[in-house]
Structure formats: structure tokens, C-alpha cells
C-alpha positions in Angstrom: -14.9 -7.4 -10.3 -13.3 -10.1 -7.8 -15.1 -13.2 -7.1 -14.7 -15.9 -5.3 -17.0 -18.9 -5.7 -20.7 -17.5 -5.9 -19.2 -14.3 -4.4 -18.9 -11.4 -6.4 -17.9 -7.9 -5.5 -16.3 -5.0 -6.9 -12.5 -4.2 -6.5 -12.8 -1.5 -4.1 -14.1 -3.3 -1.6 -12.2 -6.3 -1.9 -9.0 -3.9 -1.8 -10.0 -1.9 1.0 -10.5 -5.1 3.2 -7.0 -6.1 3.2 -5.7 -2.8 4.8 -9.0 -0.5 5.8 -8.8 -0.2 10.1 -7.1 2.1 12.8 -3.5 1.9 13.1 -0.6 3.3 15.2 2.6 4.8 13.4 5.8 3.9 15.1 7.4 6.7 16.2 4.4 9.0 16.0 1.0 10.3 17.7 -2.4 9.8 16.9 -3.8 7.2 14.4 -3.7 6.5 10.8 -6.8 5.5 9.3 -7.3 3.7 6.1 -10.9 4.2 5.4 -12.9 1.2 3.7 -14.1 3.9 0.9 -10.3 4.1 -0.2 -9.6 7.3 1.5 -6.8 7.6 4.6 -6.0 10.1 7.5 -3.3 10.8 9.5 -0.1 9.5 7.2 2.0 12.7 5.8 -0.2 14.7 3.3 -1.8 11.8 1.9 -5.5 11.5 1.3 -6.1 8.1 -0.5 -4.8 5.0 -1.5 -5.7 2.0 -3.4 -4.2 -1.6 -3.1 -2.6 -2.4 -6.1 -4.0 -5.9 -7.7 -1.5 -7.5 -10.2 -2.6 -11.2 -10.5 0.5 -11.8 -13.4 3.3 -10.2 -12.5 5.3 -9.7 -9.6 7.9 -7.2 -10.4 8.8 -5.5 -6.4 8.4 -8.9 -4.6 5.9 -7.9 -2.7 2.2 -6.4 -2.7 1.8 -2.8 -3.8 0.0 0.1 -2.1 -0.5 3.3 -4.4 -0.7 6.1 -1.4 -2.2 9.5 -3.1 -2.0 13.4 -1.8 -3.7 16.1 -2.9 -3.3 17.2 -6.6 -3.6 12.9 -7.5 0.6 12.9 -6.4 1.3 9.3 -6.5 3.9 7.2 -4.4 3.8 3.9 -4.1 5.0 1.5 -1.7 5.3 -2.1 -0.6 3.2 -3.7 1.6 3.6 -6.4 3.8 1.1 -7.6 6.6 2.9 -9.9 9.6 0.4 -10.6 12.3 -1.4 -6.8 13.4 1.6 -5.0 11.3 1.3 -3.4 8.2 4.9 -2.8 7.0 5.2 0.1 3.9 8.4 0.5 2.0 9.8 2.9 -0.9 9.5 1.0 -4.3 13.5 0.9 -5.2 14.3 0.9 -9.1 17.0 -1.1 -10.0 19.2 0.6 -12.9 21.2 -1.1 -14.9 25.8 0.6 -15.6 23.7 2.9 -18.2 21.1 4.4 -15.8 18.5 2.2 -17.5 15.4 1.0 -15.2 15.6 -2.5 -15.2 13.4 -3.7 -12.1 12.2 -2.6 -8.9 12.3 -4.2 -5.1 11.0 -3.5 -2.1 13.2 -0.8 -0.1 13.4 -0.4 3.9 10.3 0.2 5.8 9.2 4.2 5.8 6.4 3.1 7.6 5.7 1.1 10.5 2.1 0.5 11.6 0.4 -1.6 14.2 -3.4 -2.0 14.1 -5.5 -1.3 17.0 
């Protein structure tokens, strides 16, 4: 449950808000939708997402998108939104001389969408 001041709603639909509309992909035709119910179309096999909400810690730098595909396949991404762009990267690990995970950060921008 988020709420701000005397306004209360669930998760869901304070996540979806943030990223739900028609987009364009760079590079590609037709739309990508990211539906207000937490399900997308048109973006590589995936079905769903959900915005990741972390109020504590902020270990890529950035906000987190969880994109899903069939068979609950999970990738997550960074998300950045500059103006009518939502920008997606690769979440990077950072390893350590012994191949330990020791972070992660925002890699370069998979995706490149503009909204309509």
C-alpha cells in the first residue's frame, strides 16, 4: 500500500503509473505498450512487468523494472525517464578478482522508447 497524504492506493497502481502508455522502440515498428494492469505488448517475448519499489536501498543507481516472459523468466533492467523517454538498460554485476558478485550498475541502454 502507497500513500500519500489522505491518499491511499495499492502498489500496482501506483507502479503502473510511472511507466503504463504507448511507446515507440528506436529502431523498430509498431508500439510497445505497457498496460496499467502490469501486463506489456510488443517488447521481445515479454508479457509483464512490474516497477520495482526499493525505498532503502539503492544498489544499480537507478530505478528497477522487472520485465517477465512467459514461463515467469525474469530480467531486469534500469529505468530512467528524461522528458517522453523511457531509457531500459541490462542490470551489470560487478565481480570482484575472485568472481564474487559484489554490486550491480546500470549497463547501456537495450532499449530506447519514446512515448506517444
Amino acid at each position: 500500500l502507497v500513500r500519500f497524504g489522505d491518499l491511499q492506493m495499492d502498489d500496482t497502481d501506483f507502479t503502473a503509473g510511472i511507466v503504463s502508455g504507448t511507446y515507440s522502440l528506436k529502431g523498430k515498428p509498431g508500439d510497445v505498450i505497457f498496460y496499467s494492469n502490469g501486463s506489456v505488448s510488443g517488447l521481445e517475448g515479454y508479457e509483464s512487468y512490474d516497477v520495482v519499489l526499493d525505498y532503502v536501498v539503492d544498489e544499480v543507481g537507478a530505478d528497477e523494472i522487472m520485465l517477465i516472459k512467459p514461463g515467469d523468466e525474469r530480467d531486469f533492467y534500469a529505468f530512467v525517464i528524461k522528458g517522453n523517454q523511457l531509457l531500459l538498460s541490462m542490470v551489470d554485476e560487478l565481480k570482484d578478482k575472485d568472481g564474487n558478485t559484489t554490486g550491480y550498475k546500470a549497463g547501456k541502454v537495450k532499449y530506447e522508447l519514446t512515448k506517444k
